[in-house]
C-alpha positions, 0 to 999 in steps of 0.5 A, a space after each residue: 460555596 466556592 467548592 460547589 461553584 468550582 466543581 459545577 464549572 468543571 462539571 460544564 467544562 467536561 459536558 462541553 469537552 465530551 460534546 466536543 469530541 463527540 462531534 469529532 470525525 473518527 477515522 481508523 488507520 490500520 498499519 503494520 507498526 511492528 514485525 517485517 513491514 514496520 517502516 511502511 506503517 510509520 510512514 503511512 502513520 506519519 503522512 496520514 498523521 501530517 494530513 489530519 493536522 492539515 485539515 484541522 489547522 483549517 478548521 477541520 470538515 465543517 467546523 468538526 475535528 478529525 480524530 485519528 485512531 491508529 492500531 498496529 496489524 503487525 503486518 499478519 491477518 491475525 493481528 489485523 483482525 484484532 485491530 479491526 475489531 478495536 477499530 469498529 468498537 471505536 466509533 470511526 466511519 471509516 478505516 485506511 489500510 493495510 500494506 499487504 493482501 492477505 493482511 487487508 483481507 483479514 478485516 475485510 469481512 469484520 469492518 463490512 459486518 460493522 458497516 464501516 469503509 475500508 481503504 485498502 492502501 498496499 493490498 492488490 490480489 484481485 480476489 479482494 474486490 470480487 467480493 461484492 463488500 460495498 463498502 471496500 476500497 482501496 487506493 493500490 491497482 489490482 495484480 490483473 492489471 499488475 500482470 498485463 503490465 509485467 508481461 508487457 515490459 516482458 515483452 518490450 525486453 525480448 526474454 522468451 524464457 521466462 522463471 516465475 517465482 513467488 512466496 505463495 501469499 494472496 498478493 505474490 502468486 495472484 500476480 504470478 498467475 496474472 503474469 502468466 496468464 499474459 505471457 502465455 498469450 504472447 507467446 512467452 514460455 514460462 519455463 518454472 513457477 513455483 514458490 519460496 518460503 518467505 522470512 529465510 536466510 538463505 535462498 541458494 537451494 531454489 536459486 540453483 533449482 532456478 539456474 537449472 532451467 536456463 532461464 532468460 529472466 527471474 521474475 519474482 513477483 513477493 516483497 523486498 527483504 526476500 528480493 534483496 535476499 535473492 538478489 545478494 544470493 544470487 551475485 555470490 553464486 556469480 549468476 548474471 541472469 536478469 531479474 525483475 519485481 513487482 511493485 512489493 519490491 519498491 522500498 529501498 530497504 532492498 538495496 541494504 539487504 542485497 547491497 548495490 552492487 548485487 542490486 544494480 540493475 535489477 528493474 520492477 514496475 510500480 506505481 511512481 515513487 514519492 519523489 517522482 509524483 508530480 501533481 501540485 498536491 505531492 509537491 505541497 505535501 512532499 515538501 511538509 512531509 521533509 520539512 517535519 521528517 527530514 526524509 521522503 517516505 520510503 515507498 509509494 505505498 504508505 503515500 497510498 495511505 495518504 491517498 485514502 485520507 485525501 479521498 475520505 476528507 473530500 466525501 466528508 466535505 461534499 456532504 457524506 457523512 455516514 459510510 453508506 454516503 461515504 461509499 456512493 460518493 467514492 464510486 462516481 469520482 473520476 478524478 478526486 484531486 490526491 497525492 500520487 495523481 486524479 483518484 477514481 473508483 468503480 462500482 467494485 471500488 477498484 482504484 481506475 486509471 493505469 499510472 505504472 512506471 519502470 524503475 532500475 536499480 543504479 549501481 549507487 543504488 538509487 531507483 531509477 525511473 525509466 524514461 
């Protein structure tokens, strides 16, 4: 008798358990945990982990616990397809990620299909919200507004020969392109614009082929191991002409693989560091984030992750509980309280607002804001 009575107890115990996740909030984090861009994904991994368990140590949105579903998109299309088809078979309402455009653009269509939001967190090629997917967002400026900006510090610094350099991916020449576009209208000549190919060791070839057509300034607009690569390159040649970046170049891993001395300064716009973020939420949150990792997170882009989260966990409390609420409420926000400043989106769910900064390099190697 005393069997059965165990085996029912536990039987109940179960049925309640199962009715308990059930009621779970399931969000989906995309991120790229192996391959080039690993660093970025632990740390959207991490704040976005860091932020669940500060929602669910209140209590949760009310009363139910968000459940965090991670899958690695290995920063390439094919892996992130895999992982939004995991994702949507998981039950979650929404999805964060990923870091990269043509990344994000891989599981765009299949998380729409399946009727899920998605919050692009590193993913700027202008294309992805053009689309018309009602359901796709993202947290990141687009590489038109990118662009504008580029060709205005540009103009700020004088050059008038300009070499514009990509690694022809959705995110790198789409801002090459903007960029051009707004320098022809200044009147700024573009004397080369043409593309590396990204993952090699050694650049001396089109860093030569750049030299030949004098220019007054290098703007390559791809990631941070090919600029580090460029930049450490291009001192080893004794070639002192000036070279500017993106926001794909703000992670400090550029300064290890170029050195400090070949790295110093370099300068590139971008969305603030972490460190440089200085609404009330970045402070609490920078200040948790350090106190269990011992470190900042290494870029603004894993922090966009956290931005998502944050935008997500407030429709959620006002009430939007299924993805098409979720998406309404998103675009009528102008000012949601986030952790790199007020969010908003239009009705293309384009992040609004212009928060672009100036960094260079110093010659120890930190970035520097430009004040």
């Amino acid at each position: 008798m005393k069997k059965i009575q165990i085996f029912l107890f536990c039987i109940v115990v179960c049925i309640f358990a199962s009715a308990a996740r059930a009621d779970d909030i399931k969000i989906g984090l995309m991120c790229p945990l192996t391959g080039k861009w690993a660093s970025e994904g632990a740390d959207m991994k991490n704040i976005v982990s860091l932020l669940v368990d500060e929602t669910n140590a209140k209590g949760g949105i009310d009363g139910r616990k968000v459940e965090l579903v991670i899958e690695d998109d290995a920063g390439e299309p094919r892996s992130a397809a895999l992982a939004a088809q995991k994702l949507a078979s998981a039950g979650v309402v929404a999805v964060i990620g990923t870091y990269g455009s043509a990344v994000t653009e891989a599981a765009q269509n299949i998380l729409d299909e399946a009727g899920i939001v998605q919050i692009g967190t590193g993913s700027t090629s202008v294309r992805l919200t053009e689309k018309g997917l009602p359901l796709f967002f993202r947290t990141s400026p687009r590489d038109d507004a990118q662009g504008q900006a580029a060709a205005d510090l540009i103009e700020a610094g004088q050059y008038k020969k300009v070499a514009l350099l990509h690694d022809n991916s959705s995110y790198s020449k789409g801002l090459a392109e903007e960029t051009g576009k707004n320098l022809d209208k200044k009147n700024i000549q573009v004397v080369f614009f043409d593309a590396l190919t990204p993952g090699e060791r050694d650049y001396t070839a089109t860093l030569t082929k750049l030299k030949t057509v004098d220019p007054d300034l290098v703007f390559y607009t791809g990631y941070y191991p090919e600029t580090g690569m460029l930049l450490r390159q291009k001192k080893e040649m004794g070639w002192a002409v000036p070279m500017m970046g993106g926001d794909a170049a703000n992670h400090q891993d550029l300064v290890k693989i170029a050195g400090p001395g070949a790295a110093a300064g370099y300068f590139f716009i971008s969305p603030p560091l972490p460190q440089d973020m200085d609404s009330p939420e970045a402070k609490g949150f920078l200040e948790a984030f350090k106190g269990k990792f011992g470190q900042p997170p290494v870029s603004i882009w894993a922090v966009m992750a956290g931005d998502a989260y944050k935008a997500l966990e407030s429709a959620l409390a006002a009430g939007a509980d299924n993805p098409e609420k979720i998406a309404s409420w998103l675009k009528k926000q102008t000012a949601t309280p986030s952790l790199s400043g007020p969010l908003g989106f239009n009705e293309k769910g384009d992040r609004i607002g212009d928060f672009y900064r100036v960094y260079t390099v110093d010659d120890q190697g930190r970035f520097s804001l430009n004040k």
